[in-house]
Predicted model as a PDB file, atoms N, CA, C, CB and O in Angstrom, pLDDT in the B-factor column:
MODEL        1                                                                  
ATOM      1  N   UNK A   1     104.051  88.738 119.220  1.00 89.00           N  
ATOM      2  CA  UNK A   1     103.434  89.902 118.606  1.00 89.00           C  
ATOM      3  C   UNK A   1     104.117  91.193 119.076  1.00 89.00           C  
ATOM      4  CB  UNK A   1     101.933  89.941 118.932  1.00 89.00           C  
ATOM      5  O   UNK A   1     104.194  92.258 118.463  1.00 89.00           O  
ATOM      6  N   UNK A   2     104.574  90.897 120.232  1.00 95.00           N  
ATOM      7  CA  UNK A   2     104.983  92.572 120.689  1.00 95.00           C  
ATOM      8  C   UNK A   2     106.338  92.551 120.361  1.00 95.00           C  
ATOM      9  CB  UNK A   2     104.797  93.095 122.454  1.00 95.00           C  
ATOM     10  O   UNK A   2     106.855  93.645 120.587  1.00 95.00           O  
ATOM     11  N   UNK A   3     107.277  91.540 119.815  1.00 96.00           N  
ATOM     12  CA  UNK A   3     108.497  91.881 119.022  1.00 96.00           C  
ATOM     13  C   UNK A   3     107.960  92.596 117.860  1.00 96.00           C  
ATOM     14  CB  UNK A   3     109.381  90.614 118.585  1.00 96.00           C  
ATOM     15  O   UNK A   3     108.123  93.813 117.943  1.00 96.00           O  
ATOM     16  N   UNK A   4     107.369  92.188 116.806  1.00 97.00           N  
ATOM     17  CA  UNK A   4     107.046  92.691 115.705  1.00 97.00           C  
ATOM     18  C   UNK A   4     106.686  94.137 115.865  1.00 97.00           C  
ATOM     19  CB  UNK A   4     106.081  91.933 115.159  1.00 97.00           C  
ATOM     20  O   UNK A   4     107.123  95.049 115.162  1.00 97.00           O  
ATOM     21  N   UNK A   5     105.799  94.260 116.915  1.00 97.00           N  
ATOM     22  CA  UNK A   5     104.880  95.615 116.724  1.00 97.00           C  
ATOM     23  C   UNK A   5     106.269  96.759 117.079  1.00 97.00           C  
ATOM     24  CB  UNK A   5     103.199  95.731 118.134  1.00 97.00           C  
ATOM     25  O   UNK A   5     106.356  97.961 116.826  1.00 97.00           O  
ATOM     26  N   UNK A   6     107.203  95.874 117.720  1.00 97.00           N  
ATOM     27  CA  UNK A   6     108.305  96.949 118.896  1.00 97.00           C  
ATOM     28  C   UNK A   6     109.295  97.247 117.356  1.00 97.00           C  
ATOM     29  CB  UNK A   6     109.564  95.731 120.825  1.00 97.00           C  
ATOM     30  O   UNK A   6     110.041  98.226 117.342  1.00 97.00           O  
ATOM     31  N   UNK A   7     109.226  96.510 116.371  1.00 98.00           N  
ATOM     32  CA  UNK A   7     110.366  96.748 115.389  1.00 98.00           C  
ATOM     33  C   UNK A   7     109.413  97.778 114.522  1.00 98.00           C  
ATOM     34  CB  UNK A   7     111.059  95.206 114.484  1.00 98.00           C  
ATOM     35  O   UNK A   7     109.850  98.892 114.236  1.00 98.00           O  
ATOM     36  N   UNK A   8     108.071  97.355 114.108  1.00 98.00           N  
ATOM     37  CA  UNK A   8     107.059  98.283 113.253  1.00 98.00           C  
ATOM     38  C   UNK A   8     107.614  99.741 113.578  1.00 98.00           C  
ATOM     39  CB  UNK A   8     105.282  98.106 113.752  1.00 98.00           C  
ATOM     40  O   UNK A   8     108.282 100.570 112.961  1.00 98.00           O  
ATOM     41  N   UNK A   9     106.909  99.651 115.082  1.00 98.00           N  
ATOM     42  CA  UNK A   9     106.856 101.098 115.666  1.00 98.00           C  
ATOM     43  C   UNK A   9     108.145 101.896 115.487  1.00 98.00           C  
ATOM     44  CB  UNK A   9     106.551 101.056 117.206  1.00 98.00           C  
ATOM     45  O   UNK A   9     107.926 103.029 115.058  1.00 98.00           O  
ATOM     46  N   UNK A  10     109.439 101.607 115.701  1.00 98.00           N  
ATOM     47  CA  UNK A  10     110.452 102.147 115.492  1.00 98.00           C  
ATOM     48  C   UNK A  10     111.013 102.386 114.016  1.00 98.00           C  
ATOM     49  CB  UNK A  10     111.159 101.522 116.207  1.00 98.00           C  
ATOM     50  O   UNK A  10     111.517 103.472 113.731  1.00 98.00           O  
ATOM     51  N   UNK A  11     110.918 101.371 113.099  1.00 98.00           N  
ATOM     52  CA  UNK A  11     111.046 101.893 111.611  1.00 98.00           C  
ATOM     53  C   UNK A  11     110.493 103.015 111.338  1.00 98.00           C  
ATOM     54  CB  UNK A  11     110.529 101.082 110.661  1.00 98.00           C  
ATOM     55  O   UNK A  11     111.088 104.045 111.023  1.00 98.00           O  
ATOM     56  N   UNK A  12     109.243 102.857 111.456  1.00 98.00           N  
ATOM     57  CA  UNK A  12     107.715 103.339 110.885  1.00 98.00           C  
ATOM     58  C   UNK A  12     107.708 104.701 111.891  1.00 98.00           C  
ATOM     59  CB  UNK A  12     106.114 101.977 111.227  1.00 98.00           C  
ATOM     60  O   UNK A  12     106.671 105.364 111.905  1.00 98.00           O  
ATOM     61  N   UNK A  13     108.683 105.067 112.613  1.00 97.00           N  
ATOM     62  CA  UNK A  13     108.291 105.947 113.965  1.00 97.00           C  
ATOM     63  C   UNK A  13     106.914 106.696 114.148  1.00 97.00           C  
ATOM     64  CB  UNK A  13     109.309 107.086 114.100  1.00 97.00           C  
ATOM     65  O   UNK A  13     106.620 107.884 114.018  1.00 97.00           O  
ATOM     66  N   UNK A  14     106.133 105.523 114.515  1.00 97.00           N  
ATOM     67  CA  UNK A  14     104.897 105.858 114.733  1.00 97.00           C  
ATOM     68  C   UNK A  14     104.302 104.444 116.207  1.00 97.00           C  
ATOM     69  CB  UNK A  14     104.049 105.825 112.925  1.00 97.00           C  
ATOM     70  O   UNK A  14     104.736 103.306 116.383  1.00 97.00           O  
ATOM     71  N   UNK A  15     103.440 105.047 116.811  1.00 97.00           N  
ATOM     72  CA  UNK A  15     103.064 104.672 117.975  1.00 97.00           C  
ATOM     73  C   UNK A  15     102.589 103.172 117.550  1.00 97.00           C  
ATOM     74  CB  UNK A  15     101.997 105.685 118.640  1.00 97.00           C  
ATOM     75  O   UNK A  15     102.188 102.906 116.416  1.00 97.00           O  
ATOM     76  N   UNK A  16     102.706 102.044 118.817  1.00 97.00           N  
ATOM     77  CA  UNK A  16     101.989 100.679 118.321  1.00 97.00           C  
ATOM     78  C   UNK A  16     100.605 100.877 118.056  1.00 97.00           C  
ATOM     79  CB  UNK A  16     102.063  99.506 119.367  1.00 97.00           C  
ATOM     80  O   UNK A  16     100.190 100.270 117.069  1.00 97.00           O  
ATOM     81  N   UNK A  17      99.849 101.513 118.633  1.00 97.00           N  
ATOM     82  CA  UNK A  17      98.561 101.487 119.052  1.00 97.00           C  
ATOM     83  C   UNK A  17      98.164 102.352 117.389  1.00 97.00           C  
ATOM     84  CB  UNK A  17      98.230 102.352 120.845  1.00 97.00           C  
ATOM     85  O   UNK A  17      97.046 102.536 116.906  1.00 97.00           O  
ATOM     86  N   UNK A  18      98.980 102.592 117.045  1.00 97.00           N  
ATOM     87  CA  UNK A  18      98.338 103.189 115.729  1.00 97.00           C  
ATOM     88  C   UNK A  18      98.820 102.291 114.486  1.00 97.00           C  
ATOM     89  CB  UNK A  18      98.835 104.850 115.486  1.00 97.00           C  
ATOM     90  O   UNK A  18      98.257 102.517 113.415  1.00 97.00           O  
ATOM     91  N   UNK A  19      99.795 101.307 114.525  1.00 98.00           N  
ATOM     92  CA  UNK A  19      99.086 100.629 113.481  1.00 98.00           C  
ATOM     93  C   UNK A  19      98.450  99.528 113.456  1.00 98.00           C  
ATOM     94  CB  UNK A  19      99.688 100.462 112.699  1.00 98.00           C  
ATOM     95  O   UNK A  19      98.629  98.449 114.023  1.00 98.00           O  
ATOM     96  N   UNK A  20      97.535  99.987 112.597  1.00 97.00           N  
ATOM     97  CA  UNK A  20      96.308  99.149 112.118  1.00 97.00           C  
ATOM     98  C   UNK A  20      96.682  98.021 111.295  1.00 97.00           C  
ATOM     99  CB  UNK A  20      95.322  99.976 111.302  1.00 97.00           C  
ATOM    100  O   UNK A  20      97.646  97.997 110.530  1.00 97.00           O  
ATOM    101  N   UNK A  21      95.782  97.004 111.520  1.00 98.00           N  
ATOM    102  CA  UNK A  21      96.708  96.040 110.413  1.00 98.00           C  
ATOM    103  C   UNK A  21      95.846  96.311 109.179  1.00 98.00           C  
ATOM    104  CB  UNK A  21      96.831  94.122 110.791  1.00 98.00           C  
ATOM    105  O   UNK A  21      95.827  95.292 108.488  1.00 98.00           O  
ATOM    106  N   UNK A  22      95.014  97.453 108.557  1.00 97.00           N  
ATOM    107  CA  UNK A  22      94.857  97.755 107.497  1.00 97.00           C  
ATOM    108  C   UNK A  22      95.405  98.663 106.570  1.00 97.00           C  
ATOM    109  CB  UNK A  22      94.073  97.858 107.576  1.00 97.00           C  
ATOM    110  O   UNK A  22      94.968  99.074 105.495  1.00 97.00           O  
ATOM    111  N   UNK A  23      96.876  98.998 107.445  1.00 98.00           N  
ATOM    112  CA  UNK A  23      98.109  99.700 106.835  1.00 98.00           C  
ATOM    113  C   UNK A  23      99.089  98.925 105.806  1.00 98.00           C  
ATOM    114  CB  UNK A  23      98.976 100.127 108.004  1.00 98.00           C  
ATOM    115  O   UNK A  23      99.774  97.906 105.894  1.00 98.00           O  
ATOM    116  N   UNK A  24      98.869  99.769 104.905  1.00 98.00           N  
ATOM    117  CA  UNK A  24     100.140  98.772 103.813  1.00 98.00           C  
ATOM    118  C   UNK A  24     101.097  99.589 103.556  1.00 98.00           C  
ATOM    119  CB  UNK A  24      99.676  98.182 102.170  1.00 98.00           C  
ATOM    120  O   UNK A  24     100.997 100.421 104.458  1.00 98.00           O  
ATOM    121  N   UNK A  25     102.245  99.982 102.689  1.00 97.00           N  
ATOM    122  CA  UNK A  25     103.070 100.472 101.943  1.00 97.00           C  
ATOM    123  C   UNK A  25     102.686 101.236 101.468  1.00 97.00           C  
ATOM    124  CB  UNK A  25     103.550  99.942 101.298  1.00 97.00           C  
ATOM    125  O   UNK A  25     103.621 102.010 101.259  1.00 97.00           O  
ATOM    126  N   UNK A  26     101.532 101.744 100.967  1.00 97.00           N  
ATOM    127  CA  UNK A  26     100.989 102.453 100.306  1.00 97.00           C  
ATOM    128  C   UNK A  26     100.323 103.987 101.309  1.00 97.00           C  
ATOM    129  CB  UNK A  26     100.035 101.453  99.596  1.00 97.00           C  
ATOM    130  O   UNK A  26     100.265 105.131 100.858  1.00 97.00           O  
ATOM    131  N   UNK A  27      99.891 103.546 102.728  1.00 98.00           N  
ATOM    132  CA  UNK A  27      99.325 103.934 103.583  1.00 98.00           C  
ATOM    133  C   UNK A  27     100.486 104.856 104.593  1.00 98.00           C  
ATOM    134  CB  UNK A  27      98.607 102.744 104.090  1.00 98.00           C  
ATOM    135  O   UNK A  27     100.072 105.907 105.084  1.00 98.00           O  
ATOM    136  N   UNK A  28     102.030 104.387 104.891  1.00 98.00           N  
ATOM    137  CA  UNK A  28     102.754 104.314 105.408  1.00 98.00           C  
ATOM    138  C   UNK A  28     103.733 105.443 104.724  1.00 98.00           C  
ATOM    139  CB  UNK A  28     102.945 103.080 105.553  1.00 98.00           C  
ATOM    140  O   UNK A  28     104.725 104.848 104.302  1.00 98.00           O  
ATOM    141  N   UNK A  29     103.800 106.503 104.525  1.00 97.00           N  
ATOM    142  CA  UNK A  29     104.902 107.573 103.762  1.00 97.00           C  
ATOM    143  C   UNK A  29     106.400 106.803 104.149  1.00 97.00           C  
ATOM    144  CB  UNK A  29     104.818 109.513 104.548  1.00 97.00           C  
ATOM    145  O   UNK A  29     106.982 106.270 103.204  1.00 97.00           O  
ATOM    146  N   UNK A  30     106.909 106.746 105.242  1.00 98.00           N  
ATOM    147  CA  UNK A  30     108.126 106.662 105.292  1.00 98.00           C  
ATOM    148  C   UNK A  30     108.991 105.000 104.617  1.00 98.00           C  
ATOM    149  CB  UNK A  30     108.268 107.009 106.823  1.00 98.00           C  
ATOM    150  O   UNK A  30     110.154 104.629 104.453  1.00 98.00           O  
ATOM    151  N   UNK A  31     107.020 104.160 104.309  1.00 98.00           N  
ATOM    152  CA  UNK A  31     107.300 102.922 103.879  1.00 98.00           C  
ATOM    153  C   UNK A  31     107.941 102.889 102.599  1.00 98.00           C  
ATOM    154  CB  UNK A  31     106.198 102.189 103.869  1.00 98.00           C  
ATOM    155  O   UNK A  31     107.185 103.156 101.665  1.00 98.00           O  
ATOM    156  N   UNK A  32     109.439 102.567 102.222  1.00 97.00           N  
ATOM    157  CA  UNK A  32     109.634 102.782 100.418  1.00 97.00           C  
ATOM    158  C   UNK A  32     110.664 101.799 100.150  1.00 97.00           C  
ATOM    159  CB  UNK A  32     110.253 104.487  99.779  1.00 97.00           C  
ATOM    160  O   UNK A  32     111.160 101.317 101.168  1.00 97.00           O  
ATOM    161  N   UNK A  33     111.102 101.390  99.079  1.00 96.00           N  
ATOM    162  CA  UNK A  33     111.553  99.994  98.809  1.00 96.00           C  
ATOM    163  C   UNK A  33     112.634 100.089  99.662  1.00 96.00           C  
ATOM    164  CB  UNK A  33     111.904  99.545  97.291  1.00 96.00           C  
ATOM    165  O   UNK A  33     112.890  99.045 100.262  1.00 96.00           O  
ATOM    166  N   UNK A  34     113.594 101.375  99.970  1.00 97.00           N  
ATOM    167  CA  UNK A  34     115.060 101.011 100.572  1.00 97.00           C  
ATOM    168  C   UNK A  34     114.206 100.556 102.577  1.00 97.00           C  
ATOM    169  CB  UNK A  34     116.620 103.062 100.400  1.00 97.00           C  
ATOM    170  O   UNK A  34     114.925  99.851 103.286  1.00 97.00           O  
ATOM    171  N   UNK A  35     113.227 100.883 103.006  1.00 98.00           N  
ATOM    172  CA  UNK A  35     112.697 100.784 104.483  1.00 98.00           C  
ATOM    173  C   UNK A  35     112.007  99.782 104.451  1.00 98.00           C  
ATOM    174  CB  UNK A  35     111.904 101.874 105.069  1.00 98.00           C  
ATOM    175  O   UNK A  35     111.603  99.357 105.534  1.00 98.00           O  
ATOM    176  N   UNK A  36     111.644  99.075 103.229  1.00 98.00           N  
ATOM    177  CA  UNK A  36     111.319  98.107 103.273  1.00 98.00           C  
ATOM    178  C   UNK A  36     112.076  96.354 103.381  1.00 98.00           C  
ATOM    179  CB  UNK A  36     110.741  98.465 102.481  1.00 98.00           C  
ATOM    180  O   UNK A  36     111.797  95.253 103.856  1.00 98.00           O  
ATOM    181  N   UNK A  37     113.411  97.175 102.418  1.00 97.00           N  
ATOM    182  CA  UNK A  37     114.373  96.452 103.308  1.00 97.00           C  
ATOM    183  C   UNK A  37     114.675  96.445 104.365  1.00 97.00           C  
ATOM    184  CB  UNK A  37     115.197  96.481 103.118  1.00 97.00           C  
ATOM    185  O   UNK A  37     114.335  95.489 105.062  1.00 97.00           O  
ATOM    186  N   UNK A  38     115.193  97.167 104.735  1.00 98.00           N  
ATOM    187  CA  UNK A  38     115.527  97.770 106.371  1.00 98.00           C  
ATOM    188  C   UNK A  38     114.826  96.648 107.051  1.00 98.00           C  
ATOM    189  CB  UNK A  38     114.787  99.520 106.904  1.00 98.00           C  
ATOM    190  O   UNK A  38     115.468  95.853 107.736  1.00 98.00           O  
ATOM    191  N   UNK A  39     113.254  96.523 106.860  1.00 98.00           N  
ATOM    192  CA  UNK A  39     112.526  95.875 107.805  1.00 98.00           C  
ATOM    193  C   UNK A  39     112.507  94.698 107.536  1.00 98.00           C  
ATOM    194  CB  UNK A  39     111.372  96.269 107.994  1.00 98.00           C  
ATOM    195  O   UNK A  39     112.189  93.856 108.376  1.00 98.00           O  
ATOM    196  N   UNK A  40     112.827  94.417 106.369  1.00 98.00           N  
ATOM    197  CA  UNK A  40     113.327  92.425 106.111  1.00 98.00           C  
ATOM    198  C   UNK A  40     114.298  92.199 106.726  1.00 98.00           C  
ATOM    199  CB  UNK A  40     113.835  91.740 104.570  1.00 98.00           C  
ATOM    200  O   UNK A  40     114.384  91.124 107.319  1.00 98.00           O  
ATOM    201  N   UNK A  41     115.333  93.139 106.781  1.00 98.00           N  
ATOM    202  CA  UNK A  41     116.587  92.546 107.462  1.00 98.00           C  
ATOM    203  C   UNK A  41     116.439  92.495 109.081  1.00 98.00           C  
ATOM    204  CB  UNK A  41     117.917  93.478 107.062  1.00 98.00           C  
ATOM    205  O   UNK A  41     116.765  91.489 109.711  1.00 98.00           O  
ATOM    206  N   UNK A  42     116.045  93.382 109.551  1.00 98.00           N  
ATOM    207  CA  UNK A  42     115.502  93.719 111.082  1.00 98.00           C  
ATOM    208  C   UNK A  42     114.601  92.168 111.462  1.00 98.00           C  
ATOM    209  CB  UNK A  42     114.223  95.434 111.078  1.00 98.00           C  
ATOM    210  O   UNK A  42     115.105  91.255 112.117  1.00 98.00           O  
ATOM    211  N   UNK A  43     113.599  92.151 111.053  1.00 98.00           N  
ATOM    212  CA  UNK A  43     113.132  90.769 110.606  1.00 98.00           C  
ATOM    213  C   UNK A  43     113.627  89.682 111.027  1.00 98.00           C  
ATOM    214  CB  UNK A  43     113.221  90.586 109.429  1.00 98.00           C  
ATOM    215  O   UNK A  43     113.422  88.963 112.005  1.00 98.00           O  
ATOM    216  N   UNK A  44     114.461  89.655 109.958  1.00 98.00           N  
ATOM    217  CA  UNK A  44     115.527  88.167 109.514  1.00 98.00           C  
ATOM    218  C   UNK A  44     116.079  88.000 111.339  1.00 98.00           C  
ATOM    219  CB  UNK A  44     117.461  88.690 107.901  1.00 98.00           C  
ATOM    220  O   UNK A  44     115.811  87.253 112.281  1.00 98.00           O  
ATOM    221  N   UNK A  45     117.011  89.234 111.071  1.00 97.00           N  
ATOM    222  CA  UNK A  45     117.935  89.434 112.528  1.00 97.00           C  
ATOM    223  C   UNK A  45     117.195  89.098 113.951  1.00 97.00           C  
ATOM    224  CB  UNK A  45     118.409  91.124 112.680  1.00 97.00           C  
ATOM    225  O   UNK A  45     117.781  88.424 114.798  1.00 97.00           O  
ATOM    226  N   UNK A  46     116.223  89.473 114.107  1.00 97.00           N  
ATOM    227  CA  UNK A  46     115.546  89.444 115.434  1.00 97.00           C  
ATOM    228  C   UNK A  46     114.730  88.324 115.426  1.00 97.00           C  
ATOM    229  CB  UNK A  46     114.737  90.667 115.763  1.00 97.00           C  
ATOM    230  O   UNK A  46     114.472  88.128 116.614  1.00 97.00           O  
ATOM    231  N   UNK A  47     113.986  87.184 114.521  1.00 96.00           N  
ATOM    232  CA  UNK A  47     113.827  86.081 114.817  1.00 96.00           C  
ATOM    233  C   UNK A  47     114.820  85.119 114.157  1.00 96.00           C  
ATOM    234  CB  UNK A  47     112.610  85.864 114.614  1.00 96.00           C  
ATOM    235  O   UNK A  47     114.459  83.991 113.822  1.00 96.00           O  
ATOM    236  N   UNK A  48     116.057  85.557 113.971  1.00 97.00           N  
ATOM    237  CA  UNK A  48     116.870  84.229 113.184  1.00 97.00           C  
ATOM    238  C   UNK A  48     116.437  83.404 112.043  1.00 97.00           C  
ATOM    239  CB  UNK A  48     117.061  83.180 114.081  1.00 97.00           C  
ATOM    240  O   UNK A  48     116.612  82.217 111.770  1.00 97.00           O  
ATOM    241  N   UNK A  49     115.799  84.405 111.431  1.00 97.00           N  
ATOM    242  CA  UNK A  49     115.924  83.556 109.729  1.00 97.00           C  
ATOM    243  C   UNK A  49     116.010  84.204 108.643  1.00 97.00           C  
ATOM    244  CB  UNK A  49     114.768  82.728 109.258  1.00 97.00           C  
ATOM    245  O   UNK A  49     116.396  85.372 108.592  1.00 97.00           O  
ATOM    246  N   UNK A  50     115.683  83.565 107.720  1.00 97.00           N  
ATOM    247  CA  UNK A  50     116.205  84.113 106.379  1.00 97.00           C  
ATOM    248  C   UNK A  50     114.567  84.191 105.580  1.00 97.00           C  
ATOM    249  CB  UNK A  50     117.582  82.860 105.503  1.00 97.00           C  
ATOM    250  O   UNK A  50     114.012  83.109 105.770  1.00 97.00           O  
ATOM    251  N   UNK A  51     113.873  84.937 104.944  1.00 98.00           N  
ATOM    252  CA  UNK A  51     112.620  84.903 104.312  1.00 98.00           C  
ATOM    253  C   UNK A  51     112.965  84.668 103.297  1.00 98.00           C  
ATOM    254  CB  UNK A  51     111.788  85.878 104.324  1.00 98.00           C  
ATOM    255  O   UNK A  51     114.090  85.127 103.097  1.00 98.00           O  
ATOM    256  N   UNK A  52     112.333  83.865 102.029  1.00 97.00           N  
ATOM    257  CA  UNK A  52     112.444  83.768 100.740  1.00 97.00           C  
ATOM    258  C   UNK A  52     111.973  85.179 100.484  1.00 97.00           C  
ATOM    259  CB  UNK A  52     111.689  82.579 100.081  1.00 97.00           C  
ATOM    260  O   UNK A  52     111.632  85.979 101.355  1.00 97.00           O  
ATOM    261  N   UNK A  53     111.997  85.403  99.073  1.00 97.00           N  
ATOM    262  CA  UNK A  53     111.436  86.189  98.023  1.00 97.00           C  
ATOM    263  C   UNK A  53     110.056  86.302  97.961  1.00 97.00           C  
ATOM    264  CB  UNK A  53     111.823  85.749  96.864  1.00 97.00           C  
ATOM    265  O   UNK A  53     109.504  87.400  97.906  1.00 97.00           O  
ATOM    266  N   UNK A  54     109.435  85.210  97.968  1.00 97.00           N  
ATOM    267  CA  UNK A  54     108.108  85.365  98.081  1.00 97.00           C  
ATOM    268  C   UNK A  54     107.715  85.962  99.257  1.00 97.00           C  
ATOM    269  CB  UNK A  54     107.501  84.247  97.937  1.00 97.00           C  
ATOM    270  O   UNK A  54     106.679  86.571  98.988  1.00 97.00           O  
ATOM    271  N   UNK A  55     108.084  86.158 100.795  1.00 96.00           N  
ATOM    272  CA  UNK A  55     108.001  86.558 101.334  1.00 96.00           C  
ATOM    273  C   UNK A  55     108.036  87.874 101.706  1.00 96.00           C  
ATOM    274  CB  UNK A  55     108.262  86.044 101.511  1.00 96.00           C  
ATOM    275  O   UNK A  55     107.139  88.379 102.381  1.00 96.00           O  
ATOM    276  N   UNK A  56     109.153  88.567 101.259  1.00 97.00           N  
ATOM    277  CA  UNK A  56     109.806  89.567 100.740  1.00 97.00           C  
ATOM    278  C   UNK A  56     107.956  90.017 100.316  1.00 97.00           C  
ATOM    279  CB  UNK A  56     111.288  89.172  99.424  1.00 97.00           C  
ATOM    280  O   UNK A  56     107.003  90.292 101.045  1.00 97.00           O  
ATOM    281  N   UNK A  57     108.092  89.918  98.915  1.00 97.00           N  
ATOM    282  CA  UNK A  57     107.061  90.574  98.216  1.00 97.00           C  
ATOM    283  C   UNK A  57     105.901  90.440  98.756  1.00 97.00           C  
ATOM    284  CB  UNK A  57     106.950  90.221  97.002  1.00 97.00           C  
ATOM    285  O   UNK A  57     105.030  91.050  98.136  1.00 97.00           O  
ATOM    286  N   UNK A  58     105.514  89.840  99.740  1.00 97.00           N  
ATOM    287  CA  UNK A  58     104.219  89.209  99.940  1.00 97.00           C  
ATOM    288  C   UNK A  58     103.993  90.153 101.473  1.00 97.00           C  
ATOM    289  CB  UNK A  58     104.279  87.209 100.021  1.00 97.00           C  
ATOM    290  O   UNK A  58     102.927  90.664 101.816  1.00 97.00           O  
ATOM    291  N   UNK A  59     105.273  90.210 102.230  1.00 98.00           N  
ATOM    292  CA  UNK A  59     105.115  91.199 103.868  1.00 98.00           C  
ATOM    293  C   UNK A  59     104.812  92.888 103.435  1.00 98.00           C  
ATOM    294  CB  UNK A  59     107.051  91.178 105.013  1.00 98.00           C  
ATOM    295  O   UNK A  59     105.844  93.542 103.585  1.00 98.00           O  
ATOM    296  N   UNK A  60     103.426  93.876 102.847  1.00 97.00           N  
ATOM    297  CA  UNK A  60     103.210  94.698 102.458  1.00 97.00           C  
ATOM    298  C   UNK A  60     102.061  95.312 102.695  1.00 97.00           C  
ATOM    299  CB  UNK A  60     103.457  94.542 101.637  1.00 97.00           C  
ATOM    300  O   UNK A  60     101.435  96.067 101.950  1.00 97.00           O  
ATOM    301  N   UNK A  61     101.717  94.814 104.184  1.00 98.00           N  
ATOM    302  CA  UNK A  61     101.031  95.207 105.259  1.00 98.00           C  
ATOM    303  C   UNK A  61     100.933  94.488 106.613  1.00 98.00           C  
ATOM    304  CB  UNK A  61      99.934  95.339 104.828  1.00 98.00           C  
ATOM    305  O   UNK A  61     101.073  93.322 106.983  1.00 98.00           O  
ATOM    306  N   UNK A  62     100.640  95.632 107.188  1.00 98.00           N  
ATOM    307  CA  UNK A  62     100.551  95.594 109.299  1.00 98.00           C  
ATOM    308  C   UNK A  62     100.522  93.475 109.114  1.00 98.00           C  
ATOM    309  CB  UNK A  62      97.905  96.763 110.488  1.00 98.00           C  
ATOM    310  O   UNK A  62     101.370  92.587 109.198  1.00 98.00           O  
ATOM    311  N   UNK A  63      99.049  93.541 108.842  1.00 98.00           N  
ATOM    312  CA  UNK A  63      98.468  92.249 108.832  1.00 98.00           C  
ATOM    313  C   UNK A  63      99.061  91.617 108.727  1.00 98.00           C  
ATOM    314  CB  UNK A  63      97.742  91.895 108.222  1.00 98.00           C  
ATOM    315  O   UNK A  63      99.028  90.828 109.671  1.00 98.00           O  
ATOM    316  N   UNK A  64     100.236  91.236 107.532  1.00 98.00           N  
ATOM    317  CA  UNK A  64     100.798  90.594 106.985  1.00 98.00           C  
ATOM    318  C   UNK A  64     101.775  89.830 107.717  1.00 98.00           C  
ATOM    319  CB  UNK A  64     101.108  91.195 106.163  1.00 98.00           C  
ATOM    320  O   UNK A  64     101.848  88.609 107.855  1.00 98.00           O  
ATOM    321  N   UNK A  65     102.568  90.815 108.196  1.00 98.00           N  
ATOM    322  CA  UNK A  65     103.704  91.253 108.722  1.00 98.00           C  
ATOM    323  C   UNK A  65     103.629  90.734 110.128  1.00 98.00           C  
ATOM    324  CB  UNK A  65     103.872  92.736 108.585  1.00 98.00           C  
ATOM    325  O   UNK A  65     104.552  90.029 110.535  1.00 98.00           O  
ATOM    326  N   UNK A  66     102.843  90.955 110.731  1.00 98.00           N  
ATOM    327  CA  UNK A  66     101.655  90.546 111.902  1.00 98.00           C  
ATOM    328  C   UNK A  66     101.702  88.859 111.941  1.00 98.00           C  
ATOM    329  CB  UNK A  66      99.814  91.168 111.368  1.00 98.00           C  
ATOM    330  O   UNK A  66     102.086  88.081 112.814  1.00 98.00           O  
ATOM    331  N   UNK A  67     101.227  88.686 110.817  1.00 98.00           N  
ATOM    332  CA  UNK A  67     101.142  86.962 110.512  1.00 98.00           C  
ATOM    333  C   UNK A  67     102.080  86.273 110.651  1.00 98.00           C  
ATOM    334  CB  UNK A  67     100.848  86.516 109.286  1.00 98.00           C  
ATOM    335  O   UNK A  67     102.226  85.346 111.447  1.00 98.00           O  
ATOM    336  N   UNK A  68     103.141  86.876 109.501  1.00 97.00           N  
ATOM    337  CA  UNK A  68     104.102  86.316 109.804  1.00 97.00           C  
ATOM    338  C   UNK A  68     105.175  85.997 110.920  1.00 97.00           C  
ATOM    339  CB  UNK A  68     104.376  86.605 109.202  1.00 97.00           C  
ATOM    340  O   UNK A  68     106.005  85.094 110.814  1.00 97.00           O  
ATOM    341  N   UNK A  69     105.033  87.018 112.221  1.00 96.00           N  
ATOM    342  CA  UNK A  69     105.845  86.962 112.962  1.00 96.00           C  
ATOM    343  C   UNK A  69     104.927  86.335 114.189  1.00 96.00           C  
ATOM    344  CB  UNK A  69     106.573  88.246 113.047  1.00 96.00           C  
ATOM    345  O   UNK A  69     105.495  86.538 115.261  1.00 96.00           O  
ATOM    346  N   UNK A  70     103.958  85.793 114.306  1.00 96.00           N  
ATOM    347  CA  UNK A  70     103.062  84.562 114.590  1.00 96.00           C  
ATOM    348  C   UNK A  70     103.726  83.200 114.376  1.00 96.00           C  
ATOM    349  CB  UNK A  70     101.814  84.602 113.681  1.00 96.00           C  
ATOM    350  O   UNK A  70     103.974  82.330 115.210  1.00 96.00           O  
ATOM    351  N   UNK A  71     103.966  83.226 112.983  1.00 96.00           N  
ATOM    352  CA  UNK A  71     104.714  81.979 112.597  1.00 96.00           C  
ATOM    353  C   UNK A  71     105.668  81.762 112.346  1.00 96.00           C  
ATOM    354  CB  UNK A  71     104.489  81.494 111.915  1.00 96.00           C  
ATOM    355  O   UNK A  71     106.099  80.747 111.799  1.00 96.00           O  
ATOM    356  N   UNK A  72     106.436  83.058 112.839  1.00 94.00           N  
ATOM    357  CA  UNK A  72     107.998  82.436 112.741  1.00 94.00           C  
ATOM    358  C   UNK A  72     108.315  82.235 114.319  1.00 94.00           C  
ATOM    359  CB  UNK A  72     109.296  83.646 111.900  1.00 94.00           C  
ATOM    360  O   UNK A  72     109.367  81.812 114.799  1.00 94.00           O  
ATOM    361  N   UNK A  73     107.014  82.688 115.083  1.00 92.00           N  
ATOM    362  CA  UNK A  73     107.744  82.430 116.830  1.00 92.00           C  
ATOM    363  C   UNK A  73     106.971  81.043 117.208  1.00 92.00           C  
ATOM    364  CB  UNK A  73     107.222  83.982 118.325  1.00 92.00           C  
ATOM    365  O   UNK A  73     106.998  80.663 118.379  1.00 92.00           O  
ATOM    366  N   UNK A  74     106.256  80.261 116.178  1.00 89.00           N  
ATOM    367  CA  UNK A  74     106.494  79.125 116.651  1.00 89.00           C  
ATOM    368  C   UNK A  74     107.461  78.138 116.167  1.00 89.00           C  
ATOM    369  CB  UNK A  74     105.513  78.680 116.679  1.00 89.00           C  
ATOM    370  O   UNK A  74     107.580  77.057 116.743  1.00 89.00           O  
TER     371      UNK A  74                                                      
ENDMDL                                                                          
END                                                                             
């Protein structure tokens, strides 16, 4: 969890403790399709994989995002 939150916080340059996992894309100003890449690739790079598409479209909040990097560290 504290990889994820350590990549959030630095995209997003905003403190861990402030996001909420009821933050989405929508919630997030600096969140926009080109930073949203940014953070798939950051992603990919720092746990060694590759996300499908569905994934892609589907990581579009804290929570989410959160989840997923739960299950990619097992």
């Amino acid at each position: 969890m504290e990889k994820i939150n350590l990549i959030l916080a630095e995209l997003f340059k905003m403190k861990v403790e402030d996001l909420d996992n009821d933050l989405t894309m929508e919630d997030i100003v600096v969140w926009d399709s080109l930073k949203h890449m940014e953070l798939i690739a950051t992603i990919e790079e720092a746990f060694s994989v590759e996300l499908s598409i569905d994934d892609i479209m589907e990581l579009t909040s804290i929570k989410a995002l959160r989840t997923k990097a739960v299950e990619l560290s097992q």
